[in-house]
C-alpha positions in Angstrom: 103.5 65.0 98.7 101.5 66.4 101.9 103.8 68.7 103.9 103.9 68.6 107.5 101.8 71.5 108.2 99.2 69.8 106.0 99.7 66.5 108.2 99.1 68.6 111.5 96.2 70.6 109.8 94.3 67.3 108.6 94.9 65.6 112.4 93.6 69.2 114.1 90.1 68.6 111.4 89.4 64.8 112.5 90.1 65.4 116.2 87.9 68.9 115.9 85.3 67.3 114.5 85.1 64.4 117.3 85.2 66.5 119.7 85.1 70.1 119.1 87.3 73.3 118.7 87.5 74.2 122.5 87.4 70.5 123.1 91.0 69.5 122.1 93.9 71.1 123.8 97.5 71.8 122.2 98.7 69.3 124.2 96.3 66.4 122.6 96.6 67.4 119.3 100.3 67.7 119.5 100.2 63.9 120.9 98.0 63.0 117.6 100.7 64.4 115.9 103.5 62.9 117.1 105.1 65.9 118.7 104.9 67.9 122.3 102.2 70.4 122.0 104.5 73.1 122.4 106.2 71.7 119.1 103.2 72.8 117.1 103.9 76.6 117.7 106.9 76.1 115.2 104.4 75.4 112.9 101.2 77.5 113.9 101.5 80.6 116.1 98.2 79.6 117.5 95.3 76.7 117.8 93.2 79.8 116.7 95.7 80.6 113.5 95.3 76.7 112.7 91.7 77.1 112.4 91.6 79.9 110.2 94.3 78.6 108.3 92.3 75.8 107.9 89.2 77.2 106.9 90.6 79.5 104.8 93.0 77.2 102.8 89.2 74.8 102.2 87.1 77.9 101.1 90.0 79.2 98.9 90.3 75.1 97.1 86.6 75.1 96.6 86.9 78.5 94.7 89.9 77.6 92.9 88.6 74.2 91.9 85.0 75.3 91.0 86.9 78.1 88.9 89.2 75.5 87.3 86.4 73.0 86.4 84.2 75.8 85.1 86.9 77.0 83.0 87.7 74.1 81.4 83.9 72.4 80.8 82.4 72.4 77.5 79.2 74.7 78.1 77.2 76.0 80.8 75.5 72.6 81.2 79.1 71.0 81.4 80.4 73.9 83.8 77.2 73.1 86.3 77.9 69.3 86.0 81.6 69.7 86.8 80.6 72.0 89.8 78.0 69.1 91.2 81.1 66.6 90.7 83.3 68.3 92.5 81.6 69.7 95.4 79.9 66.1 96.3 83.8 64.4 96.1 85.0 67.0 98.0 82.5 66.4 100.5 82.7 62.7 100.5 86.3 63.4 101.4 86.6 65.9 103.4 83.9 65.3 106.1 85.8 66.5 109.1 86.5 69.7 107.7 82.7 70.2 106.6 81.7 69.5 110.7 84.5 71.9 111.8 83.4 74.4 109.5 79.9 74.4 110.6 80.3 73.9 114.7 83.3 75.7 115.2 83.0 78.9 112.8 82.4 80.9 115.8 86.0 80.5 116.9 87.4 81.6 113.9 89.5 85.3 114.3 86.9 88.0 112.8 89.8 88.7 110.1 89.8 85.2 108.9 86.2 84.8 109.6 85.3 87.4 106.7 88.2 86.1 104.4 86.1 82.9 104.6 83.0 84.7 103.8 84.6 86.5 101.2 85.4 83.6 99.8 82.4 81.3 100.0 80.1 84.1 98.7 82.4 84.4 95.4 81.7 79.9 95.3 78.4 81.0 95.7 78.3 83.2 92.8 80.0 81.1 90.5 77.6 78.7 91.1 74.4 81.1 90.4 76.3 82.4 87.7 76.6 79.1 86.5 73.1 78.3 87.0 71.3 80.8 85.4 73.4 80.2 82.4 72.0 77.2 82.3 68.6 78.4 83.2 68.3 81.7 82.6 64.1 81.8 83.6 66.0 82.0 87.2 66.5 85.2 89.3 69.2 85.9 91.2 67.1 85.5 94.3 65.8 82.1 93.7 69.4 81.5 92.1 70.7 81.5 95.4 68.3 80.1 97.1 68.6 76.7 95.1 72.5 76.6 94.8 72.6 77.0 99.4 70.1 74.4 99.1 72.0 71.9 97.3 75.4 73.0 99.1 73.0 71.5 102.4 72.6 68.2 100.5 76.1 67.6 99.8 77.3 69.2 102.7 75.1 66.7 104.9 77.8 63.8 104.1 79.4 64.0 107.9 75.6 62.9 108.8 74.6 60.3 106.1 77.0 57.4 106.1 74.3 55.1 105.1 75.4 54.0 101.7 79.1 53.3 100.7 80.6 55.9 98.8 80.3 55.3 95.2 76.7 55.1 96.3 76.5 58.1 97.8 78.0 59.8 94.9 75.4 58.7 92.3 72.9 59.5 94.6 73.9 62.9 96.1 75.1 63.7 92.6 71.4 62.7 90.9 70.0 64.9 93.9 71.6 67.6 93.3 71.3 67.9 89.1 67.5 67.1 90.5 67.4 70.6 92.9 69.4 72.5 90.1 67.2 71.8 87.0 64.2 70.5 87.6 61.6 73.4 86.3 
């Protein structure tokens, strides 16, 4: 069951992503949300704690997931599929949080702002870790460099609506194991 401060969170991503952090004021989004603006403050103590709550809380479910679908595939080659499988439905659902993230990370508080960091370099690492299980002829370096390059092909979702979904799955899935493991 979605609480309310979920509700408000996932109205604040779709209307920041249409038109933009600074772009929406308390009072819109409290409208959206079926409340006064001022009504949101019971809730949030800020727009700017909504954001970082809301970047936080989707960096800290992309580590937790990874970590749970790592732990629980059968090999390194299992544990690099289930990371491809979930990052690409996470993306394919959660588009509006993936536009916020990348337009409006400037306006994030510095504190929450490195928490986020913090957190994506850890997904990051599971990732390479991952990775060079798998393929162990790759450094570190070029580790990295591959797993940031697939994160920008799933990540492009918001801006590649051309296929339906389970479509775009197969595909950005097949492109993705393609970037990871092809020699």
């Amino acid at each position: 069951m979605t609480t309310r401060r979920e509700q408000i969170l996932a109205t604040a991503a779709e209307l920041f992503a249409a038109r933009g952090f600074h772009g929406v004021s308390v009072v819109e989004l409290g409208a959206a949300c079926g409340v006064t603006g001022p009504a949101l403050y019971r809730h949030f103590a800020s727009k700017d704690a909504m954001l970082a709550e809301m970047l936080v809380a989707i960096s800290q479910r992309l580590l937790s997931v990874g970590r749970q679908r790592v732990a629980a595939a059968d090999g390194a080659s299992g544990a690099l599929e289930a990371l491809v499988a979930w990052h690409t439905d996470f993306a394919l659902h959660n588009k509006a949080l993936i536009v916020v993230q990348d337009r409006d990370w400037s306006s994030l508080p510095p504190e929450a702002q490195e928490q986020v960091r913090h957190l994506q370099r850890t997904y990051v690492e599971l990732w390479v870790t991952t990775l060079r299980e798998v393929r162990p002829e790759v450094d570190s370096d070029r580790g990295h460099a591959m797993v940031h390059a697939t994160f920008g092909l799933l990540n492009s979702t918001p801006r590649s609506s051309y296929l339906g979904e389970p479509a775009m799955a197969d595909l950005l899935t097949a492109m993705a194991h393609e970037a990871l493991l092809r020699p």
